[in-house]
N, C-alpha and C positions, 0 to 999 in steps of 0.2 A: 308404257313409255318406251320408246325406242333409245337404244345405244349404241347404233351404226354412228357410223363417223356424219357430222354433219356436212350438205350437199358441199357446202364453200370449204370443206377442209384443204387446207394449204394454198387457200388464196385469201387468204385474213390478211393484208398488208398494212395492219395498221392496229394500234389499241383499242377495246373494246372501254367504252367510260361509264360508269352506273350512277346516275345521276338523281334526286329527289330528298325529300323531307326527311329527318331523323326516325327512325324507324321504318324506313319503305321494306328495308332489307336491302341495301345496298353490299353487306361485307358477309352476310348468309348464304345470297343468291351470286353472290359476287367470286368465291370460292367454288360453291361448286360447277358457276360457270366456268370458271376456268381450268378445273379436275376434267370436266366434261368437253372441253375444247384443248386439252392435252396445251394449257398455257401456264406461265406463272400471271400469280396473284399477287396485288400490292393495293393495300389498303393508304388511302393520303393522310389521314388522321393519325393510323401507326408512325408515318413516315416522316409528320411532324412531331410526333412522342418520339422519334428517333432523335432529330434536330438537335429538340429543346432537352432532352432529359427529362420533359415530363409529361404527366398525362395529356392529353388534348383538354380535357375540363379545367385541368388546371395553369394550363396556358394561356386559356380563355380567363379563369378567372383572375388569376397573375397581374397579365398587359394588357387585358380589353380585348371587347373582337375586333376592336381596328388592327391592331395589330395582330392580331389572329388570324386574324382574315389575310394582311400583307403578307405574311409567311406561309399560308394555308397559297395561295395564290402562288407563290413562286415554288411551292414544291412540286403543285401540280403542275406548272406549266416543266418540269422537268422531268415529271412522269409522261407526259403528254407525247415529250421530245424522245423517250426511248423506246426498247423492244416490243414488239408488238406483246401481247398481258392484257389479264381487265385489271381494271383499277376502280375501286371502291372511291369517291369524293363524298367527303363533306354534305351532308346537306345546305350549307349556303355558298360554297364554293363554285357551283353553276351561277348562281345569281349575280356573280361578278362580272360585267359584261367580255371586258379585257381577257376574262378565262374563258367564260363561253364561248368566241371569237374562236378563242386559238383550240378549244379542245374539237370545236365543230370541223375545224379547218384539219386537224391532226388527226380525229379521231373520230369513231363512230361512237355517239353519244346513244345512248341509252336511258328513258324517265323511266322509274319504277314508283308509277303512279298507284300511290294507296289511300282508302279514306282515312279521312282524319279518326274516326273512331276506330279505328284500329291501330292507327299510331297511337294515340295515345296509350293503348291497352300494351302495346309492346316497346312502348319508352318506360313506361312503368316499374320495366322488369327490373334496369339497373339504370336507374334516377340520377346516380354520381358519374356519369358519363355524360349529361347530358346536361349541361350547364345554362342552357337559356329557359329550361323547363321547370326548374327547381323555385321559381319565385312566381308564385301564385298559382292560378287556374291552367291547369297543366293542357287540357282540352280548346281554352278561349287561345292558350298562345298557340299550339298548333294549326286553330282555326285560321286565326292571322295570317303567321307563316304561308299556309297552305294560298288564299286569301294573294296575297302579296309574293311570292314565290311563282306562281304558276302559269304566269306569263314568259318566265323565264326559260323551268323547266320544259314550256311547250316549246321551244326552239331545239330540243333534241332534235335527233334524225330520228328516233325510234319511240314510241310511248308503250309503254306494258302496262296494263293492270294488273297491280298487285292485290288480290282483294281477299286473300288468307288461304286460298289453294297451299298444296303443297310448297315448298320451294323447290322440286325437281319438276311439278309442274312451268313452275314463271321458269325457268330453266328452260325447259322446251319451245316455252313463247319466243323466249328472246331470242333461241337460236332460231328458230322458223321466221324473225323479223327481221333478223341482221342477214337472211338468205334470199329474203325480199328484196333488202335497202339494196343489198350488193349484186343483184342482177340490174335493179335498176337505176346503178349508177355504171354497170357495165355499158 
């Protein structure tokens, strides 16, 4: 694996967004891209436990995901609006169109596209974080998700497989994809 500076360093003009399913690896891969691209990191789910005072599971279970989602939604588009950073979202926070607008339009979106049987296997790890997963068939609801989600997701700029490599390898994909996208938006 290479740790030269990537080809686009200091022409990032903008935030990097990691976008996908609960468990893609969005706040894993999402860190050490940003150690790796010499940026800060802001998870939106933290930044709603900032807000509220509470956890993100428990905000959800609290006031609903409508309202979840309303707050989830206006954090990120304030993440969206600042320093250039990656930013860890939500898994349903793309699927909001009004956010995906503005994050495509703000930002280089990135899916960190994984099978559902490995989501599930690494949602598994901590259950109480994960609030829509915890009633019933942990597998059938990600299948859904996955199912209903991925039309969404496919409107990134960028799609990664995430398919249980390393995460210094998906590391590598996404900078070698955001060094594609940004030639060919040059």
């Amino acid at each position: 694996m290479s740790r030269r500076a990537p080809p686009f360093h200091g022409k990032l003009d903008r935030p990097v967004v990691l976008v996908g399913l609960m468990g893609a690896g969005k706040s894993t891969v999402g860190r050490r891209l940003a150690r790796r691209l010499g940026l800060p990191f802001v998870d939106s789910d933290s930044e709603i436990e900032d807000a509220a005072g509470l956890s993100a599971g428990e905000v959800f279970r609290r006031f609903g995901e409508r309202d979840f989602r309303d707050g989830e939604r206006r954090v990120v588009a304030r993440l969206a609006g600042g320093p250039v950073r990656v930013i860890a979202t939500g898994g349903g926070a793309f699927v909001n169109e009004e956010t995906r607008s503005l994050l495509n339009q703000r930002c280089i979106t990135v899916w960190l596209d994984a099978p559902v049987g490995l989501l599930t296997e690494r949602t598994a790890r901590r259950p109480e974080t994960r609030p829509m997963l915890n009633d019933g068939d942990r597998s059938a609801t990600l299948s859904r998700l996955d199912e209903e989600r991925r039309p969404a997701y496919a409107e990134a700029h960028i799609r990664v497989p995430s398919e249980g490599g390393s995460h210094s390898q998906v590391v590598e994909k996404i900078i070698a994809a955001i060094g594609r996208h940004l030639e060919e938006q040059a």
